[in-house]
Residue, then its C-alpha position, 0 to 999 in steps of 0.5 A: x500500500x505504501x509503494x503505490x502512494x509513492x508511485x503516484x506520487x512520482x508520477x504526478x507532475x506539477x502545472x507551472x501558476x504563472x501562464x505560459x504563454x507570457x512567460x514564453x513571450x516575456x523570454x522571446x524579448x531577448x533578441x538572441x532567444x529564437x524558439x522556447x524549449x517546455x522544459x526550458x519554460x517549465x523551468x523558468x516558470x517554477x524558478x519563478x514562482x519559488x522566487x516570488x515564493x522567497x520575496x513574499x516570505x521575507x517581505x511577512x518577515x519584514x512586516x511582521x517585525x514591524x508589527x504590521x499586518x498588511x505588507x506594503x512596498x516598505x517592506x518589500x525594499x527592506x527584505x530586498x536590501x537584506x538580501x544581497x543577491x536579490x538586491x544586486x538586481x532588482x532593487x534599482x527596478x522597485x518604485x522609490x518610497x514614497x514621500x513622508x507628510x512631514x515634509x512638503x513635496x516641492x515641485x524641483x524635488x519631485x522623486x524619479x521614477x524607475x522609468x526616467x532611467x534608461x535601459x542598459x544597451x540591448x535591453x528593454x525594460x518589462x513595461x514596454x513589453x506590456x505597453x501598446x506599440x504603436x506599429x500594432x495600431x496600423x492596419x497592414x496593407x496587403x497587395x493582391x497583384 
């Protein structure tokens, strides 16, 4: 009896919960990526959901240390900055935090967003891929010679 829970344990495989499909196009942005292999997105998907898995654990950490109950994006950059790989690239990516009501926003001081800052060379930066491009809005002309 115990060997055929193991076997069906085995055998049973996991779906990814991102949609794959997005996953496949995000990886196709990159220029030198051609065709998408399924274990190559079966791959992708999983490390991807362990590392958003990660960051929302040490996020609860952070907030739970604060004593709060709802993780904010406080908390998110706190856990970010503690981890040290994590931080080398994606805390340039997260929004700046926000301004405290005690001290008046002046219009010369206004914080940047990431966007204002530009992509390194050959990369493009996730919002554009979500963005509406403007070649999608012309109709495509076809000729019938």
């Amino acid at each position: 009896m115990v060997e055929s829970e193991e076997n069906k344990t085995e055998t049973t495989t996991t779906r990814p919960e991102f949609p794959t499909g997005r996953i496949k196009r995000i990886m196709k942005l990159d220029k030198d990526t051609n065709k998408v292999n399924a274990d190559a997105l079966f791959l992708v998907s999983s490390s991807t959901e362990l590392f958003l898995r990660f960051l929302a654990e040490k996020s609860a950490e952070v907030a739970i240390e604060k004593k709060r109950k709802i993780v904010k994006l406080d908390h998110i950059r706190a856990a970010v900055k503690r981890h040290h790989p994590t931080s080398d690239f994606l805390l340039d990516s997260l929004p700046l935090p926000a301004q405290s009501s005690e001290k008046p926003a002046s219009d010369n001081t206004s914080a940047r967003t990431v966007t204002d800052k530009p992509a390194p060379a050959g990369t493009r930066r996730i919002d554009q891929f979500f963005a509406k491009a403007a070649s999608e809005e012309v109709p495509v002309l076809i000729n019938e010679s």
